[in-house]
C-alpha positions in Angstrom: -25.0 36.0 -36.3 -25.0 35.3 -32.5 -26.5 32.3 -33.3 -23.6 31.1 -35.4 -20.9 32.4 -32.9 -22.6 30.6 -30.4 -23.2 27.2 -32.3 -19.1 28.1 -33.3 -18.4 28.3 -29.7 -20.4 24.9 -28.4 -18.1 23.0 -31.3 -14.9 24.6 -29.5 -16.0 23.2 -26.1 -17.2 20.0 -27.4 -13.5 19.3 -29.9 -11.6 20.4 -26.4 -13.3 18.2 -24.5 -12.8 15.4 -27.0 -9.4 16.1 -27.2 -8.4 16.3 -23.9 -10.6 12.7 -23.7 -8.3 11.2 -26.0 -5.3 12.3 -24.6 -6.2 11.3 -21.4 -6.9 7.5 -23.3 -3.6 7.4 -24.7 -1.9 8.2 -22.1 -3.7 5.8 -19.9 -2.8 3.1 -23.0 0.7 3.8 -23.5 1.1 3.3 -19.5 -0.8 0.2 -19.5 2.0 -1.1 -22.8 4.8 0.3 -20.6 3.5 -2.2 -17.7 3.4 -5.0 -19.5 6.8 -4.6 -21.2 8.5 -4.3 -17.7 6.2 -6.2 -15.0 6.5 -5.7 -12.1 8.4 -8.0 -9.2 5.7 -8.0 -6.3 8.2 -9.9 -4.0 11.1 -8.0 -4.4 9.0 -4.8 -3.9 8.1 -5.7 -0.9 11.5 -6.8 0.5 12.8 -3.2 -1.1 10.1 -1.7 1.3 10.9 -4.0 4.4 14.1 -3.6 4.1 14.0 0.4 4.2 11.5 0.5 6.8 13.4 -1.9 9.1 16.1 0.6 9.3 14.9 3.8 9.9 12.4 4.2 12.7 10.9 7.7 12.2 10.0 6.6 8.8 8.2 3.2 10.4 6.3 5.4 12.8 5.3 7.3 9.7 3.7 4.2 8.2 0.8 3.5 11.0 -1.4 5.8 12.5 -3.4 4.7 15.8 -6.9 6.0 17.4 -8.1 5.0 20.6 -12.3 4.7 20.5 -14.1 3.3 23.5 -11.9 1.3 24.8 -10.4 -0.2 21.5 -6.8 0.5 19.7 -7.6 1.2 15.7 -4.4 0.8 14.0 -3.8 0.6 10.3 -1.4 1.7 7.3 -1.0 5.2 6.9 -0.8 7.7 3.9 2.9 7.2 3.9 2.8 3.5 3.8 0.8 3.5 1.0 2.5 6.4 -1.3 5.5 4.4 -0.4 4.6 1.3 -1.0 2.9 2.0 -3.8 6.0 3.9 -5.4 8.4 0.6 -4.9 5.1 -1.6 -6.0 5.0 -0.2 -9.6 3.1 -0.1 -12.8 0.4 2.1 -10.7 -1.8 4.9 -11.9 -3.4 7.3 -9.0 -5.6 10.0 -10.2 -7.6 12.2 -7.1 -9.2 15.0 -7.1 -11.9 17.4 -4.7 -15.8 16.9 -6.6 -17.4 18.7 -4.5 -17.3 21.4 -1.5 -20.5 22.0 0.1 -21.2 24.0 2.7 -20.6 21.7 5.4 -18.6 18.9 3.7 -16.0 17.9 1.4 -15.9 15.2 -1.2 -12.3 13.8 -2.6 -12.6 10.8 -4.9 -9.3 8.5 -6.3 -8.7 6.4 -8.5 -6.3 4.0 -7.9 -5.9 1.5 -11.2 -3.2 -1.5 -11.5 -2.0 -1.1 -15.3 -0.9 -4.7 -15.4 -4.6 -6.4 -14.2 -6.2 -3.7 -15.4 -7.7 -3.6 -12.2 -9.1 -0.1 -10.5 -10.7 0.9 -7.5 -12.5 3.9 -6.8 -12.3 5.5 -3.2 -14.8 8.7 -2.1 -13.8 10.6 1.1 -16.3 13.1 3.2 -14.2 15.5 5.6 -16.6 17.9 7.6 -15.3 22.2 7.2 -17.5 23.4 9.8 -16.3 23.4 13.5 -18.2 22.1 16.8 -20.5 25.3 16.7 -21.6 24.6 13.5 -19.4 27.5 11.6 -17.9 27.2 8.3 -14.1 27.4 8.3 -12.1 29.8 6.8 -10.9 29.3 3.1 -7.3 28.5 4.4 -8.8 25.9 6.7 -10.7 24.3 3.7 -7.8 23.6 1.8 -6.5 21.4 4.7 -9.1 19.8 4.7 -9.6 19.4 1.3 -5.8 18.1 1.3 -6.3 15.8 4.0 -9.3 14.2 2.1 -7.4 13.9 -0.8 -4.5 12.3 1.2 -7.2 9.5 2.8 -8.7 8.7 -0.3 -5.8 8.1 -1.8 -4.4 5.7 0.2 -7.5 3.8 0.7 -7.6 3.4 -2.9 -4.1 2.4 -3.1 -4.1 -0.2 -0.2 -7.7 -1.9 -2.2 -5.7 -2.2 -5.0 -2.5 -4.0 -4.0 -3.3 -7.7 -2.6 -3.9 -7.4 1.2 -1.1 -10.2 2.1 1.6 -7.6 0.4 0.0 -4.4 2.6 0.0 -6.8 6.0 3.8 -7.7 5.4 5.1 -4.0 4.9 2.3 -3.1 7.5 4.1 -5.9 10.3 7.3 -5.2 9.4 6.3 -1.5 10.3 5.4 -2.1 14.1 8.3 -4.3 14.8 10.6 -1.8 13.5 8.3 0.3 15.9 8.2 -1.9 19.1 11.4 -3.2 18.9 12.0 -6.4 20.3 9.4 -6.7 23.2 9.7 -11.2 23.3 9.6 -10.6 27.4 8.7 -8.7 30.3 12.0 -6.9 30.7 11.8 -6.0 27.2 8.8 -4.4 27.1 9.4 -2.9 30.2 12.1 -1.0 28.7 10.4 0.3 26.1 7.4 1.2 27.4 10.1 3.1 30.1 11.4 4.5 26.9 8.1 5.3 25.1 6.7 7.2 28.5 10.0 9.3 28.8 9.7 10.5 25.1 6.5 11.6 25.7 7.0 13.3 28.9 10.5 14.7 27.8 9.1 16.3 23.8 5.5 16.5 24.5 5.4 17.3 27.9 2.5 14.3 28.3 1.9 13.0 31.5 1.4 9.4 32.5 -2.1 10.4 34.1 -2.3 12.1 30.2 -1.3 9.0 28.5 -3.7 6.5 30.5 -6.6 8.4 30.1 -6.1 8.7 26.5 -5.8 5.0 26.7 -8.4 3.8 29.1 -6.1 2.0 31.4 -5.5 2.7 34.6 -1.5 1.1 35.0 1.0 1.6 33.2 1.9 -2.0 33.6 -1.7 -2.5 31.1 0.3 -1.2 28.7 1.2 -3.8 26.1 2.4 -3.6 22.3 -1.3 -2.8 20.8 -0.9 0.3 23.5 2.3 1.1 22.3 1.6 1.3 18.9 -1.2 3.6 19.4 1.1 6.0 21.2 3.6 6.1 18.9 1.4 5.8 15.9 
């Protein structure tokens, strides 16, 4: 008797898994159909996204995030950028989820596929949950993180997938929006004046603050790549 319920119960498991495969496939196909039945238009997603970002500023500044490391700004395309961009870009499927959380680390993998190439890319993010003494962080603290790592691997996924000439447009059009128009000295000047103000004014940041964080030791050393990494 138990060893029919249990053969009864490993056929349950194995039909719902089966199922659920299945579903998942169809979905995935009719998406795929849909895509090709309304393609999408690469160019004007692009100038859709430009356009947008060129207007509002906060939402620019949203788009790039900056890190200083030894000397050296590391700027790229944020989260936003990509969710964005990939929202206006079209015919995209984005599937992530956490596979594993250790006692030290989490893992988030995503899946970014284009349903018109049928072209996918598969990202896996690492985020450490144990702080600088070597404890293990709280369970609300893990969900940030496991959040966070869900958030990177995403858009690295996404910004694999789309062509890199479409990221770098939205990705320029960003920092100008960010920079404003800094063609000459008195222009920059009057931004960076700007820039310094802000930070001083909402942050309560110090210039002494902001050239150590940057390595400089002028504020006349600091240029667009500088700005950016402020503001981003």
């Amino acid at each position: 008797m138990k060893n029919e319920e249990l053969a009864l119960t490993e056929a349950v498991e194995v039909q719902s898994v089966s199922v659920t495969e299945a579903q998942a496939r169809a979905e995935v196909d009719i998406q795929i159909s849909t895509a090709h039945r309304f393609p999408r238009n690469a160019e004007r997603a692009v100038q859709n996204v430009i356009a947008v970002i060129s207007k509002d500023k906060e939402l620019a500044q949203s788009c790039v995030y900056s890190l200083p490391r030894a000397g050296k700004e590391i700027n790229g395309a944020s989260v936003h950028l990509a969710r964005y961009l990939a929202s206006e870009y079209g015919n995209l499927r984005v599937d992530s989820k956490i596979v594993e959380i250790g006692e030290t680390m989490v893992t988030a993998q995503s899946v970014a596929l284009d349903l018109e190439k049928n072209y996918a890319i598969r990202t896996e993010i690492k985020r450490r949950i144990t702080n600088k003494n070597g404890e293990r962080f709280q369970d609300d603290m893990i969900v940030v993180t496991c959040n966070a790592a869900l958030a990177i691997a995403s858009r690295n996924a996404i910004l694999q997938v789309i062509p890199v000439t479409v990221v770098d447009k939205v990705f320029k059009a960003a920092q100008k929006t960010i920079t404003g128009d800094i063609t000459d000295e008195q222009k920059l000047i009057k931004v960076r004046k700007e820039t310094l103000d802000n930070f001083l004014n909402i942050y309560n940041v110090s210039e002494v603050e902001i050239l150590t964080l940057l390595e400089i030791e002028t504020i006349n050393q600091i240029k667009k790549s500088q700005l950016l990494t402020l503001i981003g």
